[in-house]
C-alpha positions as CSV (number, residue, x, y, z in Angstrom):
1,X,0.0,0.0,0.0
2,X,0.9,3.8,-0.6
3,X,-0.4,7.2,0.7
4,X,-3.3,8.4,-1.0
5,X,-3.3,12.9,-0.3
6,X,-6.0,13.8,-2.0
7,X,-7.0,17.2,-3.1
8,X,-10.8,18.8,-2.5
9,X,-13.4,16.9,-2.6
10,X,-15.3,17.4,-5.9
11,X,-18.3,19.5,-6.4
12,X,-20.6,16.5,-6.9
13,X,-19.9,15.0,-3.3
14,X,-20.2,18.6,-1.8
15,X,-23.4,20.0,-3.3
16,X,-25.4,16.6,-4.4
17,X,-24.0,14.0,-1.6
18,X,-24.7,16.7,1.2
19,X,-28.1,17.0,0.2
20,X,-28.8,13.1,-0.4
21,X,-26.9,12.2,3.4
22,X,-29.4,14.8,4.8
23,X,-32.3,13.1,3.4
24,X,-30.8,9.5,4.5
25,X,-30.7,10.9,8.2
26,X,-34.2,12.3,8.0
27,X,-35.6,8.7,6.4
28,X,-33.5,7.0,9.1
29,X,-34.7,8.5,11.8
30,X,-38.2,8.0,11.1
31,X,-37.9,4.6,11.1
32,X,-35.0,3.6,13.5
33,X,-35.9,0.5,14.3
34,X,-36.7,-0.8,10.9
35,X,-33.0,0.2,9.3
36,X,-31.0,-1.3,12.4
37,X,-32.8,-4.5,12.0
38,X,-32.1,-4.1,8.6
39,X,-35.9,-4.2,7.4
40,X,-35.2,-1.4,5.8
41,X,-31.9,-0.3,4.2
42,X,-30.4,2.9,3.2
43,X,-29.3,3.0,-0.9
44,X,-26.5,4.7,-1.7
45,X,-26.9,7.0,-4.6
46,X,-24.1,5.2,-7.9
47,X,-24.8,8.3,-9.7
48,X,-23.5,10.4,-6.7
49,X,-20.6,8.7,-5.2
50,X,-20.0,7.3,-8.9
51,X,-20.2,9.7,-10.8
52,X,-17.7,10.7,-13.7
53,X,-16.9,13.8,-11.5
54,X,-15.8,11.2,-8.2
55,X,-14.2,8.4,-10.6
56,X,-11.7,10.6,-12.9
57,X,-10.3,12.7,-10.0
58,X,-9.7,9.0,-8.6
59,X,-8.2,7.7,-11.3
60,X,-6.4,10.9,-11.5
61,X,-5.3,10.9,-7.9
62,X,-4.3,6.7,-7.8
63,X,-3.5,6.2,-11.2
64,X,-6.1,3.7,-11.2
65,X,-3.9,1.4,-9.4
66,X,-5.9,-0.5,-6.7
67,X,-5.6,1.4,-2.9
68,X,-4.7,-1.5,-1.2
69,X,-3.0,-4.4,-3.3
70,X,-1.3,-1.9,-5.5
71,X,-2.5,-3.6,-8.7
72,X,-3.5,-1.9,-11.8
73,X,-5.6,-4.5,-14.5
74,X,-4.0,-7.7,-13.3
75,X,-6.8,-8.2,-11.1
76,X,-9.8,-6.8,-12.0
77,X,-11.1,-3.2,-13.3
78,X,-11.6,-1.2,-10.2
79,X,-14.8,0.0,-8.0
80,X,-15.3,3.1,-5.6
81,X,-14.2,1.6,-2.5
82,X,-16.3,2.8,0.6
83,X,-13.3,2.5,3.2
84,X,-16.3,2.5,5.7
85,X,-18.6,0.4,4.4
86,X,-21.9,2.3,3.3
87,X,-25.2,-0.2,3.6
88,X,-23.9,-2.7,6.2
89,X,-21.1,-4.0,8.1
90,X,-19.7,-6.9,9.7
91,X,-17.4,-7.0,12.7
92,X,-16.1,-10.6,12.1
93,X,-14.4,-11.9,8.7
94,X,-17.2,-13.4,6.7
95,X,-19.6,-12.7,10.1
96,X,-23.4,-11.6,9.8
97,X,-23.8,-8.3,8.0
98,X,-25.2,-5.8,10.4
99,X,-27.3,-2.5,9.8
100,X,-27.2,0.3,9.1
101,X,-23.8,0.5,7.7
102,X,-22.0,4.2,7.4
103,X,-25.0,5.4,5.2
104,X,-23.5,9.4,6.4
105,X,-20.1,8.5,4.6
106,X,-21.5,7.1,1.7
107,X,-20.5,10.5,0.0
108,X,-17.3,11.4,1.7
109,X,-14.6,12.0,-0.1
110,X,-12.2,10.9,2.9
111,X,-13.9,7.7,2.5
112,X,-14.0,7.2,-1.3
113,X,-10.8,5.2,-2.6
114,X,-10.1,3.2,-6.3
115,X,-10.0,-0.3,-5.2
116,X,-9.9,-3.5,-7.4
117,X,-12.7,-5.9,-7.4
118,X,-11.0,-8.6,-5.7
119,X,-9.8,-6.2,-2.7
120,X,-13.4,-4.6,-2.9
121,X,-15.8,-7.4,-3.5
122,X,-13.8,-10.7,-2.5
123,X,-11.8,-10.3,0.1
124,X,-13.2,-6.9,2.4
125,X,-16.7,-6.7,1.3
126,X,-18.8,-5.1,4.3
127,X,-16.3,-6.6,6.8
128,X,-15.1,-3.6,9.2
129,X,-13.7,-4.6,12.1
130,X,-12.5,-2.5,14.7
131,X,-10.5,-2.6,18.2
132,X,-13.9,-2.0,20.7
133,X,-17.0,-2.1,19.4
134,X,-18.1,-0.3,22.4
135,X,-16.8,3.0,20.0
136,X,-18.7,1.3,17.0
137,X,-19.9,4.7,15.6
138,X,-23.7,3.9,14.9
139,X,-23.8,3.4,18.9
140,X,-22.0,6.7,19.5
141,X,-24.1,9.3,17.7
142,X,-22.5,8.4,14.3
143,X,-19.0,9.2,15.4
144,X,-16.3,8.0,14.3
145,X,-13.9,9.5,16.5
146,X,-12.9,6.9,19.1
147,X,-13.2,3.9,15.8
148,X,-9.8,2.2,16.1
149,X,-10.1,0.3,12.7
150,X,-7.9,-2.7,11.4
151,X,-7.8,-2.1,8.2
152,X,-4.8,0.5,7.1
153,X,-6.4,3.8,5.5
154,X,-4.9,4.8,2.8
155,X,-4.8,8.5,3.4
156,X,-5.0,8.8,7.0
157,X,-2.5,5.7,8.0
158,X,0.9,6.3,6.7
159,X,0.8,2.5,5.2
160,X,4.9,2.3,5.2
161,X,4.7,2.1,8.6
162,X,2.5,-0.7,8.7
163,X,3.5,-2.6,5.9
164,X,7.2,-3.5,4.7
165,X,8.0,-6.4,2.2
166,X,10.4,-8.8,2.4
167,X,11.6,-9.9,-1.1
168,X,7.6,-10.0,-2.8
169,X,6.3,-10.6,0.1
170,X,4.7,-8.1,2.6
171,X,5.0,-8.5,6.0
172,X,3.4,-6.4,8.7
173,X,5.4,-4.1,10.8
174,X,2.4,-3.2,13.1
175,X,-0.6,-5.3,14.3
176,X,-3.2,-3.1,12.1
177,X,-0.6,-4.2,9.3
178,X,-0.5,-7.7,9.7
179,X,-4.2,-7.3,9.6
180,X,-4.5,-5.5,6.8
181,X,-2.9,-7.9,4.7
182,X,-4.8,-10.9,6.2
183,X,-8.2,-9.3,5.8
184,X,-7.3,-7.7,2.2
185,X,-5.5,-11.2,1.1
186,X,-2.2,-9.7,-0.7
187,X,0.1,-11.8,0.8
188,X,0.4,-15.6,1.5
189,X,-2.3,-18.4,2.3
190,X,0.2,-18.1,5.5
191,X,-0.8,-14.6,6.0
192,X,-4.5,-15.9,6.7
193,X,-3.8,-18.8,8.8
194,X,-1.2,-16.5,11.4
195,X,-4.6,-14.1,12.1
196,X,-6.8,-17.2,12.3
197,X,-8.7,-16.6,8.7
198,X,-9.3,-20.0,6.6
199,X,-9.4,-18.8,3.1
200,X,-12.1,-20.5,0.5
201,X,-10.9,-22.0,-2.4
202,X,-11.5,-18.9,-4.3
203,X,-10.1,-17.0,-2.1
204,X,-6.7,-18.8,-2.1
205,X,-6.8,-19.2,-6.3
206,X,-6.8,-15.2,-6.2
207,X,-4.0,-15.2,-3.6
208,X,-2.0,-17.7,-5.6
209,X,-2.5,-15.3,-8.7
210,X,-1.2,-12.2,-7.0
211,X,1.7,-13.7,-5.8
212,X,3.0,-15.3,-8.8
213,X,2.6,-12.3,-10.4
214,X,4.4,-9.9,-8.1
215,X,7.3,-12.4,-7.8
216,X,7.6,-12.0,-11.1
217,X,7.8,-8.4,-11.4
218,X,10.6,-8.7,-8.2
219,X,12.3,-10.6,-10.3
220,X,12.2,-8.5,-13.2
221,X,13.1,-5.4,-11.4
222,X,15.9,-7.5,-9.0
223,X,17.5,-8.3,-12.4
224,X,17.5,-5.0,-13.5
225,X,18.9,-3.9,-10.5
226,X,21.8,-6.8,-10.6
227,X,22.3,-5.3,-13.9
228,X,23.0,-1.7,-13.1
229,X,25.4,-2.8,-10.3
230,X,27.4,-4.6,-12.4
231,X,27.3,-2.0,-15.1
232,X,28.3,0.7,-12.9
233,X,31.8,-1.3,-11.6
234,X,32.9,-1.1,-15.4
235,X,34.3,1.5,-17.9
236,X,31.8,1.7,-20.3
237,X,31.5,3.1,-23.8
238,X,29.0,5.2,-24.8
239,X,26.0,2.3,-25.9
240,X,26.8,0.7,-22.6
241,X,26.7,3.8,-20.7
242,X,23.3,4.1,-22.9
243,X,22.2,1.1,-21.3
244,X,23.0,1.6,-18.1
245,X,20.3,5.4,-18.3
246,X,18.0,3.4,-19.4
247,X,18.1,0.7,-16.5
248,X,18.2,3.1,-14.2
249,X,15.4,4.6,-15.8
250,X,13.4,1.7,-15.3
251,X,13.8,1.4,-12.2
252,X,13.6,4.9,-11.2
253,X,9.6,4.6,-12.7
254,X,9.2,1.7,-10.9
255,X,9.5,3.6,-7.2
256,X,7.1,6.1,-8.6
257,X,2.7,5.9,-7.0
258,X,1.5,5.0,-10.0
259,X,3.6,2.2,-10.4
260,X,1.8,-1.5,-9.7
261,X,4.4,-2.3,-6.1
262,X,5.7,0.3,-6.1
263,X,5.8,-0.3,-2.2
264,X,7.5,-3.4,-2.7
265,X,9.9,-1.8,-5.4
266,X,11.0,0.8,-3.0
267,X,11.5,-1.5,0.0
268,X,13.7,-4.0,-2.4
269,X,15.9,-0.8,-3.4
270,X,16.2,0.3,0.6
271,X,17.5,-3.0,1.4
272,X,19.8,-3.6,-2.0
273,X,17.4,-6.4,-2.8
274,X,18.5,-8.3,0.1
275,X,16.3,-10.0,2.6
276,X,16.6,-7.6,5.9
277,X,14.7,-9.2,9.0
């Protein structure tokens, strides 16, 4: 994972999303008991949250790379992630989904992310767990103040120091990392069975997938690497010192956000791509 800094929130959310949570709290609270037993739910408005407006200052903002396993289109295309989920939550992995969700952030941009659908759909769904549920916000006036979440945010949470990687693999640095990575599946089958999660079997084919394929790229990129080293203990001519630009160019772009890893890429070239425990 990488910081996400976002900008202001666009227009849409502001004027449109404002108007729609203050409905959703009027409709709520004349019929409490219906939409916590979940009789009744609250929709979230697509064409709000969305909307052309919400997605390209996204895309524009994450590169349409995925806020939490840092993949671009080797998963999936990606959805508007609610960080807090918007209809219903659950406070155990695959537990009972519970209601109302965070209906009042349904429209906030410091809740909005890129995510891919495997991250979004598979793996976190409505699942937000937190330390206490005792400072569960929809039993606290809809705060959110005293919510100690598990999940890494990606603006809020500085995810580097939460999450390193050790070769292509990440590894938590923090409890709310080791979490993270868990709940979100972009590490090991291990990963899972450490925080007590039993993947399904399509949970663990999607697993398998993303870490094929980002060993691969470390390889690529370690290789690269191994090249420049060598390149730069030589005298070289000018098509060799060529070369050697455009290795480092590569490598360069492959530290940059928008770069798929990029996390992993940066941690590889801390440590000389070298296992560091």
């Amino acid at each position: 994972m990488i910081r996400i800094l976002k900008g202001d929130a666009p227009n849409k959310l502001v004027n449109s999303g404002s108007k729609k949570t203050k409905k959703d709290f009027e409709e709520y609270y004349k019929h409490v008991a219906e939409y916590n037993s979940g009789k009744k739910t609250i929709e979230a408005d697509g064409a709000i949250y969305n909307s052309d407006e919400v997605r390209e200052a996204l895309e524009g903002i994450q590169k349409n790379k995925c806020c939490y396993c840092e993949t671009k289109s080797t998963r999936s295309n990606c959805d508007i992630e609610h960080y807090r989920p918007k209809k219903a939550y659950s406070k155990s992995y695959g537990g009972t989904s519970l209601y109302p969700g965070y209906f009042w952030l349904a429209y906030d941009w410091d809740n909005l992310f890129l995510a891919c659908q495997v991250c979004n759909q598979i793996f976190k769904n409505d699942f937000f767990p937190i330390e206490d549920e005792n400072h569960r916000a929809q039993i606290n006036s809809f705060s959110i103040a005293k919510e100690e979440c598990h999940i890494v945010h990606p603006s809020f949470d500085a995810p580097e120091n939460e999450i390193e990687y050790l070769e292509s693999f990440p590894k938590g640095k923090t409890k709310k990392g080791k979490l993270s990575i868990a709940y979100l599946g972009f590490g090991s089958i291990e990963h899972g069975k450490q925080e007590g999660i039993e993947y399904s079997d399509k949970h663990k084919i999607r697993i398998r997938r993303l870490v094929e394929e980002r060993d691969r790229y470390y390889h690529i990129m370690k290789n690269i690497y191994d090249a420049i080293k060598v390149l730069e203990r030589k005298k070289l001519d000018s098509d060799e010192t060529q070369i050697l630009n455009n290795l480092k160019d590569e490598l360069h772009k492959a530290q940059q956000k928008d770069a798929v890893w990029s996390s992993m890429i940066i941690c590889a070239v801390k440590n000389d791509f070298k296992i560091v425990e």
